[in-house]
VMD Tcl script that builds the backbone (N, CA, C; Angstrom):
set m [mol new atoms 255]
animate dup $m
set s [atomselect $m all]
$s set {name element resname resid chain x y z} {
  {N N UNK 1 A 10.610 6.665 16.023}
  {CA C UNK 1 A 11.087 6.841 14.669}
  {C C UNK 1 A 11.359 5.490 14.001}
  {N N UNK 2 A 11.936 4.714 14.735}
  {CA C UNK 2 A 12.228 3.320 14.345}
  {C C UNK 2 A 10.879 2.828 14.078}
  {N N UNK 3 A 9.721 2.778 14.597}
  {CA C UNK 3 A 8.377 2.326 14.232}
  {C C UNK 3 A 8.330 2.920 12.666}
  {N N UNK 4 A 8.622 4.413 12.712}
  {CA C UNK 4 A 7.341 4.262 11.341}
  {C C UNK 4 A 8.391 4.240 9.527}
  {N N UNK 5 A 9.871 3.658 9.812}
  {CA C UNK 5 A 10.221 3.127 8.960}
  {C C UNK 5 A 9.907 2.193 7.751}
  {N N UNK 6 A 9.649 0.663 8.530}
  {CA C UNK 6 A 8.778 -0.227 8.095}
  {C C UNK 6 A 7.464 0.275 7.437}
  {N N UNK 7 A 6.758 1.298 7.833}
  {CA C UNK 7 A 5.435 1.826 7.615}
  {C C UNK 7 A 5.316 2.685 6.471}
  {N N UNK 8 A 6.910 3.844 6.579}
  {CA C UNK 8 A 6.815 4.564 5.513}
  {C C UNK 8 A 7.343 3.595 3.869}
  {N N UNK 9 A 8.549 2.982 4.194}
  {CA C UNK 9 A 8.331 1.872 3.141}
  {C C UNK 9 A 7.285 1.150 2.296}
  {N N UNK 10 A 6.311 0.201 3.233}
  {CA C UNK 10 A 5.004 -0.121 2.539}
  {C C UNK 10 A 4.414 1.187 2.014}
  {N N UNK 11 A 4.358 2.377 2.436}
  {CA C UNK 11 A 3.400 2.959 2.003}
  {C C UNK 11 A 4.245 3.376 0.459}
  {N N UNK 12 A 5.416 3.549 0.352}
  {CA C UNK 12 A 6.204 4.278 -0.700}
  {C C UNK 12 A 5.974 2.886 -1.455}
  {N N UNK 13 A 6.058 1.574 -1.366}
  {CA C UNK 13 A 6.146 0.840 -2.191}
  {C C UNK 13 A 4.481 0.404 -2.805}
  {N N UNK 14 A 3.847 0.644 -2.036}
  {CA C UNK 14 A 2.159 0.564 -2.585}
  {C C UNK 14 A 1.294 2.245 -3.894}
  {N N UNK 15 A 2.374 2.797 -3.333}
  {CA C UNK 15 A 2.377 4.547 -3.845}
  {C C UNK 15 A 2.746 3.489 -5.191}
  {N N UNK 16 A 4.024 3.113 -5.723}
  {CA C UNK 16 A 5.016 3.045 -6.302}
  {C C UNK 16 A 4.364 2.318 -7.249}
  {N N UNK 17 A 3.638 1.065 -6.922}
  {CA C UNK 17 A 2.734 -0.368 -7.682}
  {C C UNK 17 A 1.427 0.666 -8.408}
  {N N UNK 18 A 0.932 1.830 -7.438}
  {CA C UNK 18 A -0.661 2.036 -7.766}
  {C C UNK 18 A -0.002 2.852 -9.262}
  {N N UNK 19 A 1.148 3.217 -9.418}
  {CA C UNK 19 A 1.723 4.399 -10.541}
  {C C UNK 19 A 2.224 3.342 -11.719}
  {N N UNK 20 A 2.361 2.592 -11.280}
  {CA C UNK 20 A 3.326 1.446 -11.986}
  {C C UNK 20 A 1.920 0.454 -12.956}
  {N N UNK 21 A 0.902 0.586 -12.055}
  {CA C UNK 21 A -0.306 -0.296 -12.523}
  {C C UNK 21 A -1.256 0.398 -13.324}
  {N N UNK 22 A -1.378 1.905 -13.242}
  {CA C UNK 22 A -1.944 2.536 -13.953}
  {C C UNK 22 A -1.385 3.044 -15.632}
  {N N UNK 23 A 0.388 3.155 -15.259}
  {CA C UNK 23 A 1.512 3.401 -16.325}
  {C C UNK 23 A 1.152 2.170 -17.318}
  {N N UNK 24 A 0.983 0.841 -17.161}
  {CA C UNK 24 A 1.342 -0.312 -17.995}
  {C C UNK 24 A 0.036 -0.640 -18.581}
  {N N UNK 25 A 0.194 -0.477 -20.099}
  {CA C UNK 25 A -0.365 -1.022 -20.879}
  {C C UNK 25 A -0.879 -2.153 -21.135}
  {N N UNK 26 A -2.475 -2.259 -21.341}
  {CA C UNK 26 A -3.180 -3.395 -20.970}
  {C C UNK 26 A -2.715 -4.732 -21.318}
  {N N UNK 27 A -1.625 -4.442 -22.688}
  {CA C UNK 27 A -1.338 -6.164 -23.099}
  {C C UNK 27 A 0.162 -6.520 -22.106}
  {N N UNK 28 A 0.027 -5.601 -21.401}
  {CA C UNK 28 A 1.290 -6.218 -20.646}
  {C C UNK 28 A 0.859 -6.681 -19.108}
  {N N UNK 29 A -0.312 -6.516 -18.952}
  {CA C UNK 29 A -0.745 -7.095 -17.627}
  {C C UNK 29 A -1.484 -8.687 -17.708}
  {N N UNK 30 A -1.020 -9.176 -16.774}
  {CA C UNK 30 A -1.327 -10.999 -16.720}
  {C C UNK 30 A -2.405 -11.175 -15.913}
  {N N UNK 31 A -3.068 -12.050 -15.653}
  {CA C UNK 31 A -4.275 -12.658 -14.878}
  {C C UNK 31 A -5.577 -11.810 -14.396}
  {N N UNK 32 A -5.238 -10.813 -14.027}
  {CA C UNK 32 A -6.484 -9.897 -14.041}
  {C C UNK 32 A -6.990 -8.695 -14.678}
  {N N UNK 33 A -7.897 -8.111 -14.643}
  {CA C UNK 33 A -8.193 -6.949 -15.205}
  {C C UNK 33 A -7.787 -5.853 -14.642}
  {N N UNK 34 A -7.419 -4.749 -15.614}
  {CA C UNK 34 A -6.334 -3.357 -14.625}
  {C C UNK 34 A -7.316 -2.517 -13.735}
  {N N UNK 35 A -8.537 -2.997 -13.783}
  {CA C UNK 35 A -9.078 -1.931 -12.675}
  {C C UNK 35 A -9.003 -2.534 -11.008}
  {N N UNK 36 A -8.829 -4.237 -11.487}
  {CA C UNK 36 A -8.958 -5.062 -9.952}
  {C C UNK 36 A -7.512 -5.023 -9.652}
  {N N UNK 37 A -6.665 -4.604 -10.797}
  {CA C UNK 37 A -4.903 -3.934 -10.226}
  {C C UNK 37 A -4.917 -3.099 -9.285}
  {N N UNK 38 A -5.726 -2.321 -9.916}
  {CA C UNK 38 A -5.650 -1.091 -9.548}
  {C C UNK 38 A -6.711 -1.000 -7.635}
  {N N UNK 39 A -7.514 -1.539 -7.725}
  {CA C UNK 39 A -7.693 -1.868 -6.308}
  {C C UNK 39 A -7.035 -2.756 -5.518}
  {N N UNK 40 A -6.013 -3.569 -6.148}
  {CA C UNK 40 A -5.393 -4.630 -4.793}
  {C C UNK 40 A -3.969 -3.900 -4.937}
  {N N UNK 41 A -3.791 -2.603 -5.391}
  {CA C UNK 41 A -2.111 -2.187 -5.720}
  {C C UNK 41 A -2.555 -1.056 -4.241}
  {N N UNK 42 A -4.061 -0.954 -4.027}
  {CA C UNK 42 A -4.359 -0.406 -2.690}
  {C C UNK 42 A -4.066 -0.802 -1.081}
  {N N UNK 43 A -3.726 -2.375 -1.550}
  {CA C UNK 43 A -3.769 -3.428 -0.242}
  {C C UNK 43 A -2.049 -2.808 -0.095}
  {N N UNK 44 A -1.594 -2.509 0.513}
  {CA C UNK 44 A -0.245 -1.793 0.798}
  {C C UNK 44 A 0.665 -3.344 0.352}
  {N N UNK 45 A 0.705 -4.259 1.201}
  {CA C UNK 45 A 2.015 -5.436 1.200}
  {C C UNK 45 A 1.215 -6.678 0.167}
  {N N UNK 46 A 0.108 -6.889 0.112}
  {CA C UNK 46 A -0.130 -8.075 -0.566}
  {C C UNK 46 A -0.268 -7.739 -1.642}
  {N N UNK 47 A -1.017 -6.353 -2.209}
  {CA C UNK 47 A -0.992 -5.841 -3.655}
  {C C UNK 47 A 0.178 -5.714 -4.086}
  {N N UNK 48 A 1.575 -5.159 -3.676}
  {CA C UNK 48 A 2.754 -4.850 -4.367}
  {C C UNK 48 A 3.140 -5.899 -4.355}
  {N N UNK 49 A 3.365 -6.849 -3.603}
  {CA C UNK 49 A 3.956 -8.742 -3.705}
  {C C UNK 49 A 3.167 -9.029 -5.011}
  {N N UNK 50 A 1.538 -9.236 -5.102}
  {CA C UNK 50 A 0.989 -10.016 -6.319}
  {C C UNK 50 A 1.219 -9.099 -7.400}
  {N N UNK 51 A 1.364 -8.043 -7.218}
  {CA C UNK 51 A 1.889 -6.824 -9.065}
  {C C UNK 51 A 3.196 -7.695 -8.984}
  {N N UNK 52 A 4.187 -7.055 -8.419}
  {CA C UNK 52 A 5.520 -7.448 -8.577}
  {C C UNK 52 A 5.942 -8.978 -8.881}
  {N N UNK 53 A 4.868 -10.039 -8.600}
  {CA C UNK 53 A 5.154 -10.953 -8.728}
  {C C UNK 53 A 4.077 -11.996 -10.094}
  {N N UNK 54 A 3.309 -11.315 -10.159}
  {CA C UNK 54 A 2.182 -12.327 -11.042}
  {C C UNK 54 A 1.505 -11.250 -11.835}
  {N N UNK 55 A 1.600 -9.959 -11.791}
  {CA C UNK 55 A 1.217 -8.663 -12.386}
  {C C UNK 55 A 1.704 -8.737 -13.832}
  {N N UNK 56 A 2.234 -8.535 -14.145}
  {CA C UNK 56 A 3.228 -7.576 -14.972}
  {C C UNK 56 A 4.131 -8.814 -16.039}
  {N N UNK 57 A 4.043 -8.486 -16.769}
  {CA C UNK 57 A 4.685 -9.013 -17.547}
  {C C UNK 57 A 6.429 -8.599 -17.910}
  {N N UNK 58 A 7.282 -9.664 -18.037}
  {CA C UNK 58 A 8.933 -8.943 -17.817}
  {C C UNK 58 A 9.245 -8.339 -19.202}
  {N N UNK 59 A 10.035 -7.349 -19.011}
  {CA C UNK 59 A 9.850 -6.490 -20.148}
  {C C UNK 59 A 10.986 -7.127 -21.497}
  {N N UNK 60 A 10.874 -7.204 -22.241}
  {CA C UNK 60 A 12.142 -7.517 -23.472}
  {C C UNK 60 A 13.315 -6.242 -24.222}
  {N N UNK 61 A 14.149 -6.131 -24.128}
  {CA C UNK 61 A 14.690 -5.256 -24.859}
  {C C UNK 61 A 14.219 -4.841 -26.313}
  {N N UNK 62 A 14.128 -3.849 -26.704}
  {CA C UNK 62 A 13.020 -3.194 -27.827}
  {C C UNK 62 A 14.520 -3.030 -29.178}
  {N N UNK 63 A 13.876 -3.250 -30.021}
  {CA C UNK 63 A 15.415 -3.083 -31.376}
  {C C UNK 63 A 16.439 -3.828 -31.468}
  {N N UNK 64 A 17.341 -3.773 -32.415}
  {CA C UNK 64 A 18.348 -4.529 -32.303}
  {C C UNK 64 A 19.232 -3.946 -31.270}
  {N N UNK 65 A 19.890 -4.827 -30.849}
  {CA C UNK 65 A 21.347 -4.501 -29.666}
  {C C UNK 65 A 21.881 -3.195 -30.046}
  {N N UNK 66 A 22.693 -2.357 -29.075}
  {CA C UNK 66 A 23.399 -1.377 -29.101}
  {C C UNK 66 A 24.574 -1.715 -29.290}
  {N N UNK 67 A 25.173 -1.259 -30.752}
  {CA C UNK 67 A 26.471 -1.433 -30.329}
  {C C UNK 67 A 27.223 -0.998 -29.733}
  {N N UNK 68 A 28.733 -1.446 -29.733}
  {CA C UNK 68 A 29.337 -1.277 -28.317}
  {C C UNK 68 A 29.963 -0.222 -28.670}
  {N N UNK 69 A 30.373 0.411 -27.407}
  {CA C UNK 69 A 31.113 1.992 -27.696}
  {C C UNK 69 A 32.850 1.968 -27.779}
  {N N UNK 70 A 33.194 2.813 -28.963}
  {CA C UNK 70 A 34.418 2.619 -29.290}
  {C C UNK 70 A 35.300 2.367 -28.112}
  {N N UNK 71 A 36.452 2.192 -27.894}
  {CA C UNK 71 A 37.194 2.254 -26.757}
  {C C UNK 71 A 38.222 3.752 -26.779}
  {N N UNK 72 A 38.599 4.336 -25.849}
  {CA C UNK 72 A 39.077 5.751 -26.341}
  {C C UNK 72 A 40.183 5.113 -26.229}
  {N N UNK 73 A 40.794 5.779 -27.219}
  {CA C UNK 73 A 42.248 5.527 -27.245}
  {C C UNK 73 A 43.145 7.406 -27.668}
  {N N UNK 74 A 44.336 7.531 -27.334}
  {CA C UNK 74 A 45.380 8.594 -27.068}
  {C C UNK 74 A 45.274 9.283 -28.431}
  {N N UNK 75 A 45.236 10.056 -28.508}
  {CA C UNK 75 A 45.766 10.988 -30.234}
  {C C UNK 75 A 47.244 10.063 -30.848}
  {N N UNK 76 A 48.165 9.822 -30.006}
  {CA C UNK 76 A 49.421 8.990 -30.782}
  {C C UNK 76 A 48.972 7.132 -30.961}
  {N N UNK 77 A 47.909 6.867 -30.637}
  {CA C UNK 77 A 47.525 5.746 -30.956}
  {C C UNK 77 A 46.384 5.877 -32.401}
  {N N UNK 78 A 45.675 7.073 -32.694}
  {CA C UNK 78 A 44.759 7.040 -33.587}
  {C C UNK 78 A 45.369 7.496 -35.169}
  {N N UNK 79 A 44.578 6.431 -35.983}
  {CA C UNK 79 A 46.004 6.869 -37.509}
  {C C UNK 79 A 45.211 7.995 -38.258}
  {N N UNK 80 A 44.036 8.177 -38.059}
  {CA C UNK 80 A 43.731 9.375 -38.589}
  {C C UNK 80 A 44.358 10.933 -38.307}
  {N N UNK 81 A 44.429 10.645 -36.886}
  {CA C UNK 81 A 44.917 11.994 -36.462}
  {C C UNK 81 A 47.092 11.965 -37.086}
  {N N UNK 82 A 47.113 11.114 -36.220}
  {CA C UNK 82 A 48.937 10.828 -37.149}
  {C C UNK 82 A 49.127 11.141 -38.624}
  {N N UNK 83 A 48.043 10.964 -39.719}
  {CA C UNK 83 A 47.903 11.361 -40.808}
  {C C UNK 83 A 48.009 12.298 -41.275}
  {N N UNK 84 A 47.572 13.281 -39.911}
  {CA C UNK 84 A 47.462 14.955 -40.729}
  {C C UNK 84 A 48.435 15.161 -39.835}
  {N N UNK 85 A 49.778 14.883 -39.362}
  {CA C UNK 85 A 50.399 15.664 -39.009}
  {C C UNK 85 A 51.685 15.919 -39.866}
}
mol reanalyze $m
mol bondsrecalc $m
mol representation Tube
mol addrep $m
């Protein structure tokens, strides 16, 4: 059982690259073309190292920032609610 740990890993992480390489849109892939991705995302350990590492382009946050979420505060701390009483 201890053997096929290591084994099931590579295979979940090469599964993981071939979904990941087919998902990403062509202007976001670097140095090669997505079909030769798509055959070295087959090589189990050296394909997921070169996606994960020289593949893929890092993603940017999309829109302006989220603002931040109110902080909750008690009904006897809020003056709206104190208002209507």
């Amino acid at each position: 059982m201890a053997k096929a740990i290591p084994i099931i890993i590579v295979v979940a992480l090469a599964v993981y690259t071939l979904f990941d390489v087919i998902a990403t849109p062509r202007d976001r892939i670097r140095a090669l073309p997505k079909p030769v991705w798509i055959l070295l995302a087959l090589v189990p350990a050296l394909g997921v190292l070169l996606w994960l590492t020289v593949g893929k382009m890092p993603t940017k946050p999309s829109g302006p920032p989220r603002p931040q979420r109110p902080i909750a505060r008690g009904p006897d701390d809020d003056p709206d609610f104190l208002r209507g009483l």
